[in-house]
C-alpha positions as CSV (number, residue, x, y, z in Angstrom):
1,X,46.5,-32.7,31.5
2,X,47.2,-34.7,28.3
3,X,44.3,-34.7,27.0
4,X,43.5,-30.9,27.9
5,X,46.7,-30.0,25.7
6,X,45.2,-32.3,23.1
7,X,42.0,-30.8,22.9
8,X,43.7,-27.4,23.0
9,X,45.8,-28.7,19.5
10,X,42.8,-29.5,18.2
11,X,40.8,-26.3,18.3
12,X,43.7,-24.3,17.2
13,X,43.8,-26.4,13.9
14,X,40.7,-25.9,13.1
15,X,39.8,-22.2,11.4
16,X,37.9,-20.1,13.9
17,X,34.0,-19.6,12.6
18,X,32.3,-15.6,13.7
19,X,28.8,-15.3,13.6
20,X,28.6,-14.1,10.6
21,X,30.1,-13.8,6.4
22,X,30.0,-10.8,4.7
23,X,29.8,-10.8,0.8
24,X,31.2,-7.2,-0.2
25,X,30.2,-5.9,-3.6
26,X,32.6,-3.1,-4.0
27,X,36.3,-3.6,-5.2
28,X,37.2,-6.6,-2.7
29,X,34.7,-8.6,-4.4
30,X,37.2,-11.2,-6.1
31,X,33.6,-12.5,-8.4
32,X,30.7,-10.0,-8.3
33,X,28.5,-12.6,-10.4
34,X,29.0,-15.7,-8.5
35,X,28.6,-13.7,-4.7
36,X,24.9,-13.3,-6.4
37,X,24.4,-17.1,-7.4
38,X,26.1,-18.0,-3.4
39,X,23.1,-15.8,-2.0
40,X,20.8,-17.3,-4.1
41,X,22.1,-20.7,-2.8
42,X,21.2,-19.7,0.3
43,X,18.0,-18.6,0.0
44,X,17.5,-21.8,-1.9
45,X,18.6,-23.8,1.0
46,X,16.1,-22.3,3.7
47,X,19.4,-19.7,5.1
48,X,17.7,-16.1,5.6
49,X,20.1,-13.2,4.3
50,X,20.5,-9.8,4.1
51,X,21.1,-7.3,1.0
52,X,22.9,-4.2,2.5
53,X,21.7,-1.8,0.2
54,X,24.4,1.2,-0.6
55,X,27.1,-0.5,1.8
56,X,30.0,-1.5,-0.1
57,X,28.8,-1.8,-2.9
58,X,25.2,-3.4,-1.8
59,X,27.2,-6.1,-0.1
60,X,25.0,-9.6,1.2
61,X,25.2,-10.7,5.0
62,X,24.8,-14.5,5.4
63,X,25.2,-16.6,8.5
64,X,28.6,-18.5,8.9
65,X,27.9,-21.7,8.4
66,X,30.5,-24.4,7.0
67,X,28.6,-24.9,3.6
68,X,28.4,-21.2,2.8
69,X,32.0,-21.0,3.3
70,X,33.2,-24.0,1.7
71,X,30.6,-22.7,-1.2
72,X,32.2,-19.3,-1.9
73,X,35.6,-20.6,-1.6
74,X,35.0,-23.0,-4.7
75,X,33.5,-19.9,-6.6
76,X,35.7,-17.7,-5.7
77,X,33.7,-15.2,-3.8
78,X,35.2,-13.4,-1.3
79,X,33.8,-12.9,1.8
80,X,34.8,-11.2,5.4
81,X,34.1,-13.4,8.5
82,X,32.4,-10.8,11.0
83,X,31.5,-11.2,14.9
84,X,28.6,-9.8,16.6
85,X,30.4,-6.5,17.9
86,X,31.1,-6.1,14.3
87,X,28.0,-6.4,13.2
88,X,26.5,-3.7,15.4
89,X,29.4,-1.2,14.1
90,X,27.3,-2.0,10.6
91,X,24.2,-1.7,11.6
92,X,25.1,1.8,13.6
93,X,26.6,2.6,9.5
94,X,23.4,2.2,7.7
95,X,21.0,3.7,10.0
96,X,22.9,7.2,9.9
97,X,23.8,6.7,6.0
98,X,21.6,6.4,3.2
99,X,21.6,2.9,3.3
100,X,19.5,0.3,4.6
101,X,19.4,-3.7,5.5
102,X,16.9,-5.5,3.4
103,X,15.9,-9.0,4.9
104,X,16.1,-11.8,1.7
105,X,13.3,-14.7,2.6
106,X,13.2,-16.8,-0.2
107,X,14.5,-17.3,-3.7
108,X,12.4,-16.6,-6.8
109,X,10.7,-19.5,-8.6
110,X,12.6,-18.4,-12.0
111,X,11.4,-18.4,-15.8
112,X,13.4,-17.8,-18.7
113,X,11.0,-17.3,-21.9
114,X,13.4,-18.6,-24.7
115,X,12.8,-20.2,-27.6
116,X,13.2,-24.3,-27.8
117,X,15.5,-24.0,-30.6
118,X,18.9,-22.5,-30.2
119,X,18.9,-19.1,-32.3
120,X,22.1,-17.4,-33.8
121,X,22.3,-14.8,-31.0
122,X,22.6,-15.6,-27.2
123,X,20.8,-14.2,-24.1
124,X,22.7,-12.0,-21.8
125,X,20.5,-13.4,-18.4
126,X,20.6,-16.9,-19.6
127,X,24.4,-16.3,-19.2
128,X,24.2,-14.6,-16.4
129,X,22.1,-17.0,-14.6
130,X,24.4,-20.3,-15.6
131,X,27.5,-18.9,-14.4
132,X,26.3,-17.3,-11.4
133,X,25.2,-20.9,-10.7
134,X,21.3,-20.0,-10.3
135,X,18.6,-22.4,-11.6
136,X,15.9,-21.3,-13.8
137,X,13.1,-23.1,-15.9
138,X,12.8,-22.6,-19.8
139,X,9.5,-21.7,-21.4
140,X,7.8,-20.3,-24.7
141,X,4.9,-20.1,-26.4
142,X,2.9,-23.2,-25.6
143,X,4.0,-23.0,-21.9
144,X,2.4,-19.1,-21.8
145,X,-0.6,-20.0,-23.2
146,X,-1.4,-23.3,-21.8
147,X,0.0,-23.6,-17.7
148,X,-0.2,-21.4,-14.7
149,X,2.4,-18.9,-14.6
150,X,2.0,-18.0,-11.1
151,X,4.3,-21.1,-10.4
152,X,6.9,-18.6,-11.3
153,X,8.0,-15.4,-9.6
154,X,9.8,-13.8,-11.8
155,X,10.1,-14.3,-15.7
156,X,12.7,-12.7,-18.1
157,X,12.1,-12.0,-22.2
158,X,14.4,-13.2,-24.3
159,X,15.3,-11.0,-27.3
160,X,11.8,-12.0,-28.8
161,X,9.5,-9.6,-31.2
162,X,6.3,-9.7,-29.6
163,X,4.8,-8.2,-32.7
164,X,5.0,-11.3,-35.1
165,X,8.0,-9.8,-37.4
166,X,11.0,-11.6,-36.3
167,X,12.2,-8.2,-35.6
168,X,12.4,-7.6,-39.5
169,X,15.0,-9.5,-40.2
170,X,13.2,-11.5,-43.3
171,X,15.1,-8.6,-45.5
172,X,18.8,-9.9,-44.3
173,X,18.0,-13.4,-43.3
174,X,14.7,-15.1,-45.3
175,X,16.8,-17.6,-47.1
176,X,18.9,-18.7,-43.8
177,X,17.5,-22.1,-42.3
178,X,17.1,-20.8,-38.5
179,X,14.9,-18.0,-39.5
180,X,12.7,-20.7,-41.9
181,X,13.1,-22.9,-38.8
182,X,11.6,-20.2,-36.5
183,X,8.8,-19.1,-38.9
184,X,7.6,-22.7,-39.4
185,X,7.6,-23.7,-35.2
186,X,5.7,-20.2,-34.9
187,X,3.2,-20.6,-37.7
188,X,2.6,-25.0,-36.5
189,X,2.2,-23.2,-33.0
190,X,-0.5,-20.5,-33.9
191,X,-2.2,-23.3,-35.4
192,X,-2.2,-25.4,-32.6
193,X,-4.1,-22.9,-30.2
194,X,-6.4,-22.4,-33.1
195,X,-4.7,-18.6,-34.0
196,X,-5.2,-17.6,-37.5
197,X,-1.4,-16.1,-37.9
198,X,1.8,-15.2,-35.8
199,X,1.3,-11.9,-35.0
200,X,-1.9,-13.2,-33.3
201,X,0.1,-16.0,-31.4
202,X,2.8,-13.8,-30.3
203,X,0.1,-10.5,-29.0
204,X,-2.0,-13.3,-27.6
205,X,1.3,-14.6,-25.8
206,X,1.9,-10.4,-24.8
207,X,-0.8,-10.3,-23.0
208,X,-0.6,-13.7,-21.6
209,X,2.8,-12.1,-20.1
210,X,0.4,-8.3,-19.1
211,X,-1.5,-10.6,-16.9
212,X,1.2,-12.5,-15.1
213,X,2.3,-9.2,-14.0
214,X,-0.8,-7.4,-13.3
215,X,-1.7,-10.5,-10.5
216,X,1.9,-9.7,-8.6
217,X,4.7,-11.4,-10.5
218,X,7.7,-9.7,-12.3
219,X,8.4,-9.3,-15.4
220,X,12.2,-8.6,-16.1
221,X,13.1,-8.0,-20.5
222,X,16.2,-6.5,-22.4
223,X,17.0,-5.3,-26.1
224,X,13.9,-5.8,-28.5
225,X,11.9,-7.4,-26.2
226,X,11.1,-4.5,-24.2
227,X,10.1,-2.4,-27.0
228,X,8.2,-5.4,-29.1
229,X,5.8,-6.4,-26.0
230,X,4.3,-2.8,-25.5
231,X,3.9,-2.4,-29.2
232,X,1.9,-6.2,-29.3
233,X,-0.4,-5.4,-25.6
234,X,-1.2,-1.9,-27.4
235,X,-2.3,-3.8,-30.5
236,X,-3.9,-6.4,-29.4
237,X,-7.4,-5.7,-30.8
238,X,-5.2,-3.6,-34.3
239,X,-3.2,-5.4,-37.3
240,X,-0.1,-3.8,-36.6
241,X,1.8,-6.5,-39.0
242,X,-0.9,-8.1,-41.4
243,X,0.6,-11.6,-40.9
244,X,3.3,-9.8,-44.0
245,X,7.3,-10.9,-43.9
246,X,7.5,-7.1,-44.9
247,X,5.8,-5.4,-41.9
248,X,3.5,-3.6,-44.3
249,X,1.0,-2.7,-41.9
250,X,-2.8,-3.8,-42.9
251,X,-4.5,-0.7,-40.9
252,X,-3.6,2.5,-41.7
253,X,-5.0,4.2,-38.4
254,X,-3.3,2.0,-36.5
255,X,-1.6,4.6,-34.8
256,X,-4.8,6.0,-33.5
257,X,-6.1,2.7,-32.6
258,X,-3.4,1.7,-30.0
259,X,-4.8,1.1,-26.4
260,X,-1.9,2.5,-24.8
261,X,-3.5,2.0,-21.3
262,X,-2.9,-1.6,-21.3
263,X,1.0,-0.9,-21.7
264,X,3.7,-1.2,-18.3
265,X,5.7,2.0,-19.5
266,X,5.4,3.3,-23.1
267,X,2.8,5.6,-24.5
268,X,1.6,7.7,-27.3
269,X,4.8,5.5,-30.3
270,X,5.0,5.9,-33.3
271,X,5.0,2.9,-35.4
272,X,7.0,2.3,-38.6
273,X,6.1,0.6,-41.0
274,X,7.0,-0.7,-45.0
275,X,9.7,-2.6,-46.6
276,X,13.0,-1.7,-45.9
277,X,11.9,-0.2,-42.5
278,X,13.8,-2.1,-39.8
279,X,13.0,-0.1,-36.9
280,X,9.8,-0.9,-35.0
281,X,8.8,2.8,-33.5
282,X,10.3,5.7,-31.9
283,X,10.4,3.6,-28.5
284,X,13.9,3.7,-28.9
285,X,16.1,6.4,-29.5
286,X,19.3,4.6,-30.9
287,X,17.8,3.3,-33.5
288,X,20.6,0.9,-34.7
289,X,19.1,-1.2,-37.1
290,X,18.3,2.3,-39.6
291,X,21.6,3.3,-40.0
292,X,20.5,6.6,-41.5
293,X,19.4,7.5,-38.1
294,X,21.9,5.3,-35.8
295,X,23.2,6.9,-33.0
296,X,26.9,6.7,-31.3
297,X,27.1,5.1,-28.2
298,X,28.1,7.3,-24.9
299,X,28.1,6.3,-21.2
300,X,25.3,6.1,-18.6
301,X,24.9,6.9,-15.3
302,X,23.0,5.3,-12.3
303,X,20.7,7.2,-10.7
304,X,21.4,7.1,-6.3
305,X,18.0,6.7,-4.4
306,X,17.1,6.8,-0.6
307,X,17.6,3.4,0.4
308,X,15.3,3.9,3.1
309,X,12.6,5.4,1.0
310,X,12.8,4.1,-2.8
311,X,14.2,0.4,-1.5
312,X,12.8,-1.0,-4.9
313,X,14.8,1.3,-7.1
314,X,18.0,1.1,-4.6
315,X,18.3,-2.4,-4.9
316,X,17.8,-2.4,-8.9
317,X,20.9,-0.2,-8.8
318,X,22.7,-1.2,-6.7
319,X,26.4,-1.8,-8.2
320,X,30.5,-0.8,-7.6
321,X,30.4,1.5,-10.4
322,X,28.3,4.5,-11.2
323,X,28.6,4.7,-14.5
324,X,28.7,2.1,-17.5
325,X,29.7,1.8,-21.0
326,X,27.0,1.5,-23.2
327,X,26.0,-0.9,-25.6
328,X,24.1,-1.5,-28.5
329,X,21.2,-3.9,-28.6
330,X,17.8,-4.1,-31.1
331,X,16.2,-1.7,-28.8
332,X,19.3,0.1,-27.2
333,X,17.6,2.8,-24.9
334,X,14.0,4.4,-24.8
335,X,12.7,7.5,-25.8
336,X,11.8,10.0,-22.9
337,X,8.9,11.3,-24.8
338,X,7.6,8.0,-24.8
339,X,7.7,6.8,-21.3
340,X,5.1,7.1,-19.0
341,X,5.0,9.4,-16.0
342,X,4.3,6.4,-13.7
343,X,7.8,4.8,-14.9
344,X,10.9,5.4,-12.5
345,X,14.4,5.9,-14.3
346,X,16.9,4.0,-12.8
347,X,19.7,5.1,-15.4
348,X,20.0,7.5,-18.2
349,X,22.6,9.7,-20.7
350,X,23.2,12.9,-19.6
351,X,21.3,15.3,-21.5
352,X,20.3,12.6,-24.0
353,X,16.6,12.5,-24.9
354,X,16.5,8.4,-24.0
355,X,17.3,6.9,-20.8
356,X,18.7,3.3,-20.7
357,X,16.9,1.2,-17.8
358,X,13.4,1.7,-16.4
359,X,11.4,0.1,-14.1
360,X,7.3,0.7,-12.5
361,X,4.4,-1.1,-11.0
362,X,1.6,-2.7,-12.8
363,X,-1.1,-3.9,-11.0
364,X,-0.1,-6.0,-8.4
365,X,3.1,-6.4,-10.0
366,X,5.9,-4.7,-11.3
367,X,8.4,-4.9,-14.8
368,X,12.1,-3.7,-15.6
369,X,13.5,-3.0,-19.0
370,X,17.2,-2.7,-19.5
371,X,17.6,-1.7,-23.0
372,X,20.7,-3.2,-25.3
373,X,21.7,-6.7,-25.9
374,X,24.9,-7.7,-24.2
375,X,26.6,-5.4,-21.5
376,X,30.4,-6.8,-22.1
377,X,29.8,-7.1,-26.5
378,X,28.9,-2.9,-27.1
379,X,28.6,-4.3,-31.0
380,X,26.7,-7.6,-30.7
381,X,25.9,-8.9,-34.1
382,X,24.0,-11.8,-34.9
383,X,26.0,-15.2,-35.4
384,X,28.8,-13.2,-32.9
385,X,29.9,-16.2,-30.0
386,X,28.4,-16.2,-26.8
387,X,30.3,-13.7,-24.0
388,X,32.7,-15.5,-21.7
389,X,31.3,-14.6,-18.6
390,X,34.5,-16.1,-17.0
391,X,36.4,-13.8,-18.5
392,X,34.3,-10.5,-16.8
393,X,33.5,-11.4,-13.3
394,X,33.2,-8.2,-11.6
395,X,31.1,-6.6,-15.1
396,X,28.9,-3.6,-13.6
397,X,26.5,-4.1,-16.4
398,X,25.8,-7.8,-16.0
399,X,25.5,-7.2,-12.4
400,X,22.4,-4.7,-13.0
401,X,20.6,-8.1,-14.5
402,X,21.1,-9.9,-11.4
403,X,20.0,-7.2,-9.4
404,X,16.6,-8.2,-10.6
405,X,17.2,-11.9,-10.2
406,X,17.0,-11.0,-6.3
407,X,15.0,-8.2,-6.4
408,X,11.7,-10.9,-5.6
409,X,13.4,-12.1,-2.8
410,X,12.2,-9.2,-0.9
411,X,9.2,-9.0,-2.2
412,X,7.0,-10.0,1.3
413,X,8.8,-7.1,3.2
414,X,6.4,-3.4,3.0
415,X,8.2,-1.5,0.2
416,X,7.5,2.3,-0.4
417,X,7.6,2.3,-4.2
């Protein structure tokens, strides 16, 4: 009898366990960021989950297991013990809603191309991906050009110009030792894979990047990446930047000559070009570095898919707010006019002739652009300090960028788009 009441002690210390832990994502969510990084975990450790697409917020169902919990409570992610009767009440939700229960398999194989040097502007992903506690591996240039990037799944852009013109900053910044610093490691690398100037080495690393995708991996960029690396796989075969510090283009017909067919989503830009000129084409529609023709910043809005039909696109967006503040980056937004009828808009300004965050296939593959630098810093200027994630747990814009980070994970299951 003694040792029945004992026993009977001892399970009533200890805190009961359900089948399962739910991760909302809508208001309850105590650290949006981190709930991504504790799913990640997961995957990482061989736990299958699941991404609820449009239920609370696009909430994540993971097993109860001691670690899991123990793992959210030091990141402060909260989560909603659930038993099996519970679960079914779920389920019965999202098969009458527009929602839907995407099975997560494994987690990405991650690439971050950065450059070795620190430069005076920071990365929103790379911040995003540290505090959210998810692992990713560094690469540039040399790592493009001369290993196998099928050991990675998905690989982000860091604000990089794709066109050789360090995003014309050699106006403002020529004398200032990081931009000397980046010139010299570029030119030293062109001439180590035998390239006769840096716009070369950086098209040559474009379409490097064209390939990854077209044999199934994903390509994920913001701010002037996105804009740079169509402008560089459209020129490969044109001298869009004449190896100049100016930009002053060497073909006049360059225009014309632009193989827009190679590109993931733009089409039929104009370039700019000549001293003085610091926008790159009409790709994007803010335009912040001309400020003759800078516009103000508004709002933009989500766009809601079928969760059961467009699961790709759901999951991209899937978020506790609909719309967002927006915010300025190198290439802040893209130009409708430019975009290519294959490309899906996940987000846009209403009744704006630019849309803010785009996504399509390409060949086996697929990419994403999210236009703008920093989603918490609307004015991010170079030299500015790095956002303190910390302080913005639950930020709707940063958790579009993570979105992607998981996106992969479903990759193995059909999808309709």
């Amino acid at each position: 009898m003694l040792n029945r009441l004992l026993g009977l002690a001892l399970c009533l210390a200890l805190p009961l366990r359900a089948q399962h832990l739910l991760v909302p994502m809508d208001d309850a969510q105590s650290n949006h960021l981190k709930a991504y990084g504790l799913t990640f975990g997961a995957l990482t450790d061989g736990v299958r989950s699941e991404w609820l697409l449009n239920f609370r917020g696009g909430s994540f169902l993971l097993p109860d297991l001691p670690g899991l919990r123990r793992a959210a409570l030091l990141a402060g992610v909260a989560t909603e013990p659930i038993d099996d009767a519970r679960l079914v009440d779920i389920r019965r939700q999202i098969a009458d809603g527009n929602m839907d229960a995407v099975p997560l398999d494994k987690a990405p194989r991650i690439a971050v191309y950065t450059p070795p040097q620190s430069m005076p502007w920071d990365d929103a992903v790379t911040l995003a991906l540290t505090y959210a506690g998810i692992p990713y591996t560094n690469i540039f240039d040399d790592d493009v050009l001369s290993t196998d990037l099928s050991q990675f799944d998905w690989i982000h852009l860091h604000h990089e110009d794709f066109t050789g013109q360090q995003h014309k900053l050699y106006l403002g910044f020529r004398d200032a030792p990081w931009f000397q610093q980046a010139r010299d490691r570029d030119l030293q690398m062109a001439r180590k894979h035998n390239l006769p100037d840096v716009p070369t080495l950086k098209k040559t690393v474009a379409d490097r990047l064209r390939g990854f995708v077209d044999r199934g991996g994903f390509l994920f960029a913001m701010c002037g990446a996105t804009e740079t690396i169509e402008l560089a796989i459209a020129a490969l075969n044109v001298d869009i930047a004449g190896g100049s510090t100016d930009g002053t283009p060497m073909d006049a017909d360059a225009d014309s000559k632009m193989a827009w067919d190679r590109t993931f989503a733009t089409e039929n830009a104009r370039l700019e070009f000549g001293a003085g000129v610091n926008a790159m084409s009409d790709i994007d529609g803010h335009q912040v570095n001309v400020p003759s023709r800078r516009q103000p910043l508004g709002t933009f809005t989500l766009f809601g898919f079928s969760a059961k039909f467009d699961p790709v696109a759901t999951m991209l967006v899937q978020n506790h707010r609909n719309v967002l503040r927006d915010y300025y980056g190198v290439t802040t937004s893209f130009t409708r006019r430019t975009l290519k009828s294959s490309v899906t808009v996940l987000a846009h300004e209403e009744g704006a002739p630019w849309v803010k965050y785009i996504h399509g296939g390409y060949g086996r593959g697929s990419f994403t652009y999210l236009g703008g630098h920093d989603p918490e810093d609307p004015q991010h200027a170079i030299g500015a300090p790095p956002t303190d994630l910390a302080l913005h747990p639950n930020s709707p814009g940063y958790r579009l960028i993570l979105n992607n980070v998981l996106f992969p994970a479903a990759r193995k299951r059909p999808l309709k788009t």
